[in-house]
C-alpha beads as a LAMMPS data file, in Angstrom:
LAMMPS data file: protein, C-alpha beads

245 atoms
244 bonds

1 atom types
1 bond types

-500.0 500.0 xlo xhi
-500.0 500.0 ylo yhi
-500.0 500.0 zlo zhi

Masses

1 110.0

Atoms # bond

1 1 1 140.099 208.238 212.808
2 1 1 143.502 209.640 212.514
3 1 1 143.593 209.902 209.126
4 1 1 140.789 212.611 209.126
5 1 1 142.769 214.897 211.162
6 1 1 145.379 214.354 208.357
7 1 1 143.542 216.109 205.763
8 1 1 146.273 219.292 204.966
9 1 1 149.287 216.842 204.430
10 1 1 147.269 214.629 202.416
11 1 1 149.453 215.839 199.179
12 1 1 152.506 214.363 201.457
13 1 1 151.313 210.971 201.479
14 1 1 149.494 211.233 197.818
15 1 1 151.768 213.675 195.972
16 1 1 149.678 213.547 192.526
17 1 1 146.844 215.410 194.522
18 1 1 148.497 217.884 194.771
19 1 1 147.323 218.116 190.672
20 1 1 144.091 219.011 191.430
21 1 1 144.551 222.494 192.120
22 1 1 147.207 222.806 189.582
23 1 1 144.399 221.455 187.231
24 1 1 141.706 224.414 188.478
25 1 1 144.205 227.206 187.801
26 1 1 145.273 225.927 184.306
27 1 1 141.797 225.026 183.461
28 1 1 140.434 228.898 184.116
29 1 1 143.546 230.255 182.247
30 1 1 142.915 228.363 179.211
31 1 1 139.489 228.895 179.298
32 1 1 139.340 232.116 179.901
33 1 1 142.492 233.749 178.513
34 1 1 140.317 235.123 175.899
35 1 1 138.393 237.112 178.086
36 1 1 141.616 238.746 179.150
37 1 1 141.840 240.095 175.615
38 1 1 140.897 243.727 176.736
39 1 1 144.236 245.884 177.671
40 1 1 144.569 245.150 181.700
41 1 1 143.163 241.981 181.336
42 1 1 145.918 239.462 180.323
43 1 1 147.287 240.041 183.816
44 1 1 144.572 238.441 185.645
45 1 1 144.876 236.007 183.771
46 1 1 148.115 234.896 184.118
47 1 1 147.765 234.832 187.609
48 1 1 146.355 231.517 187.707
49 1 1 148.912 230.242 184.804
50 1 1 151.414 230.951 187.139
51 1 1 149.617 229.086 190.360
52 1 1 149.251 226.015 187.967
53 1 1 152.591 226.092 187.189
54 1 1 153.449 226.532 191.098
55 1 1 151.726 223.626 191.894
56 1 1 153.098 221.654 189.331
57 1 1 156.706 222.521 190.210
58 1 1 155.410 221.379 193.646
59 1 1 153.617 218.477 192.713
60 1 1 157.389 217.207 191.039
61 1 1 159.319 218.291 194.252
62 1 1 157.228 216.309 196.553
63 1 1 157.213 213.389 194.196
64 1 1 161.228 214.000 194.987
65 1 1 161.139 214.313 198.601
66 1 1 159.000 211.611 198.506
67 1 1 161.725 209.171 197.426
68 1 1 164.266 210.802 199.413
69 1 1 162.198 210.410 203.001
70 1 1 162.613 206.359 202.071
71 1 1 166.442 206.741 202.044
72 1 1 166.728 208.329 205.658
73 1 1 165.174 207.766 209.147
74 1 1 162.652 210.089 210.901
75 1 1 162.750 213.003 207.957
76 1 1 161.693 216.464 209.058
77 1 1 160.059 218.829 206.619
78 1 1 161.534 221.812 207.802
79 1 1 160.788 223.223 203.941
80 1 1 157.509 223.003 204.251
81 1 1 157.426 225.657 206.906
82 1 1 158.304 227.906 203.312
83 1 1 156.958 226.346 200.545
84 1 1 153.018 225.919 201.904
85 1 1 152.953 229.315 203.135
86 1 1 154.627 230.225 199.285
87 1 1 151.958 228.403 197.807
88 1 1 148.907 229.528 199.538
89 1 1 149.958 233.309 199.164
90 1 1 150.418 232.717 195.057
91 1 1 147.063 230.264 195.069
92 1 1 145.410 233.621 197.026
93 1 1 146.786 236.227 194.553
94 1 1 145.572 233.673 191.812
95 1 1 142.279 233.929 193.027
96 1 1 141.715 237.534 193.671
97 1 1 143.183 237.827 189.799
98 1 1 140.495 235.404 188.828
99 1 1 137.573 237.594 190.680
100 1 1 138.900 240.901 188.949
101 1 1 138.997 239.485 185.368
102 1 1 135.497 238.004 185.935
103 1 1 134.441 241.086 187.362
104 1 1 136.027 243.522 184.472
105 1 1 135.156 241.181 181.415
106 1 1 131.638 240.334 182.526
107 1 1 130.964 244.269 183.537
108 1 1 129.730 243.505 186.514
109 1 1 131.729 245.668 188.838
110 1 1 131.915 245.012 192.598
111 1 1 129.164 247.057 194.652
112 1 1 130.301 249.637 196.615
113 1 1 130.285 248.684 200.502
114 1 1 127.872 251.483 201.122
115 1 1 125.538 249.930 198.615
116 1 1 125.838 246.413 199.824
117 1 1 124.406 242.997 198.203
118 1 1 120.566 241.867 197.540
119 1 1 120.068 241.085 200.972
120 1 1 116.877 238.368 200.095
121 1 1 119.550 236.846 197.657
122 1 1 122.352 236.456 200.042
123 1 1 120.114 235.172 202.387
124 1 1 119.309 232.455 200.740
125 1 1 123.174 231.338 200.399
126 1 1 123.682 232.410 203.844
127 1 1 121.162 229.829 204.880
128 1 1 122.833 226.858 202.789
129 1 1 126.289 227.308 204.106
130 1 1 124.448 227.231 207.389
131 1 1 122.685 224.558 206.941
132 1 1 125.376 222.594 205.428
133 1 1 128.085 223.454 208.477
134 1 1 125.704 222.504 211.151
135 1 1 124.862 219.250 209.080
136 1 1 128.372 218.428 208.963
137 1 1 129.417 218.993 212.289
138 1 1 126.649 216.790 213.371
139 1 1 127.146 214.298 210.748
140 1 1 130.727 213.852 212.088
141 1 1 129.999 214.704 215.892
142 1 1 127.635 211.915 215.740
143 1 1 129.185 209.283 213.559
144 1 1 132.876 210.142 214.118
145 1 1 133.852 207.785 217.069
146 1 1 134.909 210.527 220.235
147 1 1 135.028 213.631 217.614
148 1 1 133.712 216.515 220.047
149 1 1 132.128 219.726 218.732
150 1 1 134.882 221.629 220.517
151 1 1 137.888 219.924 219.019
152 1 1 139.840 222.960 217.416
153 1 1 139.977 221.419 213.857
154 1 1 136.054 220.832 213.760
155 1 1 135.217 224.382 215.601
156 1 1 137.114 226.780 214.257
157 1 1 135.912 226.129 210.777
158 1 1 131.946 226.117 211.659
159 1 1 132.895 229.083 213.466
160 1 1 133.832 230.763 210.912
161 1 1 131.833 229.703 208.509
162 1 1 128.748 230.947 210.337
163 1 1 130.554 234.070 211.289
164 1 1 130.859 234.803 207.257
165 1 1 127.357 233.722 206.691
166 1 1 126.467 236.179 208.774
167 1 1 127.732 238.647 207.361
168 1 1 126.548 237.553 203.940
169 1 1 122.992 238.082 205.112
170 1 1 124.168 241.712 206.231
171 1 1 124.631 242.292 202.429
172 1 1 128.468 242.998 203.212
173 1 1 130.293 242.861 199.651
174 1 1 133.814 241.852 201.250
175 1 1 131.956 238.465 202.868
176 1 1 131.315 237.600 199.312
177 1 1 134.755 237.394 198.411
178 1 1 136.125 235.917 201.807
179 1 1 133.659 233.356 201.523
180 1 1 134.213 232.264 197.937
181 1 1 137.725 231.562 198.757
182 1 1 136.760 229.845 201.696
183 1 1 134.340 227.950 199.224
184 1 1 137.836 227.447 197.244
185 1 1 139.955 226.015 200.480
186 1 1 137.088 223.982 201.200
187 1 1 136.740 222.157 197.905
188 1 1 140.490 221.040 198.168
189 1 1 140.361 220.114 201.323
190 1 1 137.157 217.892 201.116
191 1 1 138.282 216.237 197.476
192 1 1 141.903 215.464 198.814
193 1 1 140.360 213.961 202.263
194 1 1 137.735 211.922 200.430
195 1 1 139.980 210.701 197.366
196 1 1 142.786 209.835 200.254
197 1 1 140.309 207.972 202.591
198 1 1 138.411 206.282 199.677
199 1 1 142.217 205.008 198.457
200 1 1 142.761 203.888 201.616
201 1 1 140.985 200.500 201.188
202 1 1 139.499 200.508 204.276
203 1 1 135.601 200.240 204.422
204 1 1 135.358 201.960 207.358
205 1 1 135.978 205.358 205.924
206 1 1 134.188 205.163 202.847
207 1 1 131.142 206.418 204.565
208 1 1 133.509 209.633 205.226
209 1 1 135.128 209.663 201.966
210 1 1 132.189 209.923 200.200
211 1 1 130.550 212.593 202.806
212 1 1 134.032 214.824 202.230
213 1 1 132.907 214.275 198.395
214 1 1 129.712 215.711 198.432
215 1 1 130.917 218.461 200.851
216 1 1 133.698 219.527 198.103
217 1 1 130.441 219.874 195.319
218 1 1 128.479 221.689 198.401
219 1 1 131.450 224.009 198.098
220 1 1 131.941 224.417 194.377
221 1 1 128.292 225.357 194.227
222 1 1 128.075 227.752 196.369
223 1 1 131.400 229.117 195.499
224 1 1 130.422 229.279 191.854
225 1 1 127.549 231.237 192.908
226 1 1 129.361 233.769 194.881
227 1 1 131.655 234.211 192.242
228 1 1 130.022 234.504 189.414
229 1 1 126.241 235.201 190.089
230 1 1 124.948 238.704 188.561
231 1 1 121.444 238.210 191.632
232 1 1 123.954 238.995 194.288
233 1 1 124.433 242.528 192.911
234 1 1 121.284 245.036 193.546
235 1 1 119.381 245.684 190.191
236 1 1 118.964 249.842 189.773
237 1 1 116.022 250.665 190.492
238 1 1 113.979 250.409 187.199
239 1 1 114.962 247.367 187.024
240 1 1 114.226 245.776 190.130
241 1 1 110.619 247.911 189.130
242 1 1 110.320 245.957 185.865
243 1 1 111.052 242.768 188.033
244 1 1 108.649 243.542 190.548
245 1 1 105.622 243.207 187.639

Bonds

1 1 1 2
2 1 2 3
3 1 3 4
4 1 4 5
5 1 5 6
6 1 6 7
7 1 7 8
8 1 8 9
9 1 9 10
10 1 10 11
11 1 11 12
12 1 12 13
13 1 13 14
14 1 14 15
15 1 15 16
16 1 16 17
17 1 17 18
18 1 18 19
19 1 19 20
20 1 20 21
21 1 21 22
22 1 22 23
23 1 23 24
24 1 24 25
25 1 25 26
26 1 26 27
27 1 27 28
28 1 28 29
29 1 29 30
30 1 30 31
31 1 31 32
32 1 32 33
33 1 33 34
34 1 34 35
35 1 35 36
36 1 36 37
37 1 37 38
38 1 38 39
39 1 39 40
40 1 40 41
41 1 41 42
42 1 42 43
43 1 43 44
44 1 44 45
45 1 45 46
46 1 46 47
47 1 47 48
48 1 48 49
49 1 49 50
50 1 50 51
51 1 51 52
52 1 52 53
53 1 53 54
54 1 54 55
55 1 55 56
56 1 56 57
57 1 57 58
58 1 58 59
59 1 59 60
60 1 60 61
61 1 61 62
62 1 62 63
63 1 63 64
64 1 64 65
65 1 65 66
66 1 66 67
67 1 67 68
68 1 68 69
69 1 69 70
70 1 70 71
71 1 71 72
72 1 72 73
73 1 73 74
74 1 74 75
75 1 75 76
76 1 76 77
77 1 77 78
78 1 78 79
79 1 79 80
80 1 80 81
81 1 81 82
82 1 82 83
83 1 83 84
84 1 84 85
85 1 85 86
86 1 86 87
87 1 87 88
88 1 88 89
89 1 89 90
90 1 90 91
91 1 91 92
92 1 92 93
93 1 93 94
94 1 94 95
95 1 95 96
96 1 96 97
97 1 97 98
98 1 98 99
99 1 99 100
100 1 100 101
101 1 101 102
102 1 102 103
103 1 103 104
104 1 104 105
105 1 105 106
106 1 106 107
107 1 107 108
108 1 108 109
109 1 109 110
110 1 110 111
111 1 111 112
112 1 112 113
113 1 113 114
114 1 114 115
115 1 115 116
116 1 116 117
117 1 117 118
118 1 118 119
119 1 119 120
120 1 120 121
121 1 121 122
122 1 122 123
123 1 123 124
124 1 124 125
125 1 125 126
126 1 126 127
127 1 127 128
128 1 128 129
129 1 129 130
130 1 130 131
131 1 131 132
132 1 132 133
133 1 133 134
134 1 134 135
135 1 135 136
136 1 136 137
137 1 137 138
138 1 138 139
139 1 139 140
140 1 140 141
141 1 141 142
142 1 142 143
143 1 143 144
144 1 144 145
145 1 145 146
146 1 146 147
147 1 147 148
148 1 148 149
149 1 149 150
150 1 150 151
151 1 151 152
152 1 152 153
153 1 153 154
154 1 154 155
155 1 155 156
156 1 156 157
157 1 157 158
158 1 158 159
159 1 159 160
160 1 160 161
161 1 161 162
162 1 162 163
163 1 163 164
164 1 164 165
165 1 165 166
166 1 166 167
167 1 167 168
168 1 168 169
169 1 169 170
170 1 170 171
171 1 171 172
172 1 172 173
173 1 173 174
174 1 174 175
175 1 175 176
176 1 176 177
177 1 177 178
178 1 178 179
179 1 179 180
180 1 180 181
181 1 181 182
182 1 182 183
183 1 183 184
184 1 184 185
185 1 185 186
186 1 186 187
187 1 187 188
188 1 188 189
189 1 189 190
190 1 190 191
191 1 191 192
192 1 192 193
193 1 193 194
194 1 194 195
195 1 195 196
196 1 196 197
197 1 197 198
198 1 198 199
199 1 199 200
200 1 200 201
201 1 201 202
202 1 202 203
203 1 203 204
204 1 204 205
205 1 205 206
206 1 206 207
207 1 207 208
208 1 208 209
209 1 209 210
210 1 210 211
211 1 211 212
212 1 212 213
213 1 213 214
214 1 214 215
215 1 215 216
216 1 216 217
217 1 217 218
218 1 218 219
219 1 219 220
220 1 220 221
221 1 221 222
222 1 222 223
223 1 223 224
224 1 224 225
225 1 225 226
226 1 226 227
227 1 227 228
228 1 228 229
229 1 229 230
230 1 230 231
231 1 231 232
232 1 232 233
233 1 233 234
234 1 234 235
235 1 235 236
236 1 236 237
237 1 237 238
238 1 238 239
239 1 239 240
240 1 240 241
241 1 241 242
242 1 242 243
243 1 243 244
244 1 244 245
């Protein structure tokens, strides 16, 4: 079961992976560049043109330190130390840019803490993403092979993904946003682990590799959701009126 613990340097041993995320960043600046038109905008936007690029850049340089690790023994990343902390910062900045052009060219500006979320709407998405954690902590408790419920790498994530869940239900606005990237982290990290374990030939992870897949569309629902969906925001009150009829 090592290789699950292995998920973060999974772009180390597969370096093309690490094209997945450039792919989501250049994806949502081509398709929504035009969006940006408005004055204000086009900076958003390029946000995420320049985390595709990043990753690409990165994607290149691993491919290089790939094939210079085979030409010495016992190679130490020191690098890395800079470069994943580099990219995670620009991936984070991407995202926020992403959530403020959605949020400006839709018109659908964020809720004022004081004013808070539908509460019976974020409910509801509180409940999947804690139904979903406790499945999968079971689902790998259970069928993992010694994988214990307090092992840091399994804890700390349920942890926190009830402890945002909660605070989704509390119609917080900044749990929202914490959570979607969350959502964002957690679809990487589930389509790298199952991609690398269902490449690894054996048949003894497939089981997990396709598990880590469905967790990855698990997040990009629910992510998409907390993104993008207009129900999260409280209707004024003449329209939650007409609703009510």
């Amino acid at each position: 079961m090592e290789i699950i613990f292995r998920w973060i340097a999974a772009p180390l041993v597969y370096p093309l992976l690490s094209l997945i995320p450039a792919a989501i960043f250049l994806a949502f600046f081509l398709l929504r560049i035009r969006a940006a038109a408005p004055p204000g905008l086009a900076r958003f936007a390029r946000r995420s043109l320049w985390a595709g690029l990043a990753w690409v850049a990165y994607t290149v340089y691993e491919l290089r330190m790939a094939a210079w690790s085979k030409t010495v023994s016992g190679a130490i990343r020191v690098d890395l130390f800079l470069v994943w902390p580099a990219l995670f910062l620009l991936s984070a900045f991407a995202v926020v840019g992403a959530v403020r052009l959605e949020k400006e060219a839709r018109g659908t500006a964020l809720p004022e803490s004081t004013e808070g979320l539908d509460r019976r709407v974020a409910r509801r998405w509180a409940l999947v993403i804690v139904g979903y954690s406790v499945l999968n902590a079971l689902i790998l408790v259970i069928f993992g092979g010694g994988v214990s419920l307090l092992d840091g790498w399994l804890l700390f994530p349920l942890a926190l993904n009830l402890g945002l869940a909660y605070f989704l239900a509390r119609g917080y606005p900044w749990a929202r946003w914490l959570l979607a990237l969350r959502c964002a982290i957690g679809v990487y990290r589930n389509l790298s682990t199952g991609v690398l374990m269902l490449l690894s030939g054996r048949s003894d992870l497939k089981l997990f590799g396709a598990w880590a897949l469905a967790s990855a569309i698990v997040y990009a629902v629910v992510g998409r959701e907390l993104i993008f969906s207009k129900r999260l925001v409280p209707a004024p009150p003449l329209v939650a009126a007409v609703r009510g009829r």
